[in-house]
C-alpha angles and dihedrals in degrees: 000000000000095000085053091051091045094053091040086061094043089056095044096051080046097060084042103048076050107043079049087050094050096045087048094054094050092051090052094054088045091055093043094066119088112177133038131168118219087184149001127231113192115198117200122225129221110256091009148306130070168241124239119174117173111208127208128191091222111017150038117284134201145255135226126185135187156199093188131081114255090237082063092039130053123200110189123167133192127180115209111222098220107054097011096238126166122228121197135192124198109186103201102185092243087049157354128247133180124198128185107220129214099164141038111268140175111222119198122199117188098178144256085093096294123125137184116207114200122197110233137203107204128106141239093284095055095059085045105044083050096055087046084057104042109030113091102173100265087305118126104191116090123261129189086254100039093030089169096043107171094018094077086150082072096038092053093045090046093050088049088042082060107031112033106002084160091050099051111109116244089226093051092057087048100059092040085054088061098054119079123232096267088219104043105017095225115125 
């Protein structure tokens, strides 16, 4: 009867040593992830192209920007509820691709199907704080408060001129760069 007792024992801190590896598992992939995104808000520009910024309540989010219109790109993300994982699809017109995300990034896509995605370091406040400045509620005329309704890609470089300079990629100024001012045409 001991020897019963003994091996009951042995299987049940076994379930357990594996239900506390498991959980433990899970937590650390959690904790690994650094960006989600609860919802997408996609601003038009003026003469093409647009803005994408994927908020999240407790994390960093992404961006997406393009040259492209939104009827030639799609922008779709699902967070998954166990490991808190963000999918992302980017339907390119010539493809489709899918990426899981852990951190908070910045994608370019210049067109012709291609896309750069650029690792970011900057928190919750700053996704947000951006959408606050550029998004202007599908107008495209300037207000006091939007006063570059329809041009987001100079809204977004003049809040990270102000609020993280050190913090800008190189390859996301550059893109901007290329692009002339909708409105003006000047670069």
């Amino acid at each position: 009867m001991a020897g019963r007792s003994k091996a009951g024992w042995a299987v049940r801190l076994s379930i357990l040593a594996v239900v506390v590896a498991a959980v433990a598992y899970v937590l650390a992939q959690r904790a690994a992830v650094r960006a989600g995104v609860d919802s997408l808000t996609f601003i038009d520009r003026v003469r093409g192209g647009f803005l994408c910024i994927g908020t999240c309540a407790d994390k960093p989010g992404i961006m997406v920007l393009s040259r492209e219109s939104r009827e030639e790109v799609d922008v779709r993300a699902a967070t998954e509820s166990l490991f808190g994982r963000t999918t992302l699809t980017l339907d390119l017109g010539t493809h489709t691709e899918q990426h899981e995300l852990d951190e908070p990034c910045v994608i370019l896509l210049p067109g012709d199907g291609q896309r750069q995605i650029i690792a970011v370091d900057w928190d919750a406040t700053t996704f947000t704080d951006v959408l606050a400045k550029t998004d202007c509620g599908g107008r495209h005329r300037s207000t006091e408060e939007h006063p570059n309704c329809g041009r987001p890609f100079l809204d977004l470089m003049e809040y990270l001129r102000a609020n993280c300079p050190d913090r800008i990629p190189t390859e996301l100024e550059s893109f901007v760069r290329s692009m002339p001012d909708p409105l003006t045409g000047a670069p």
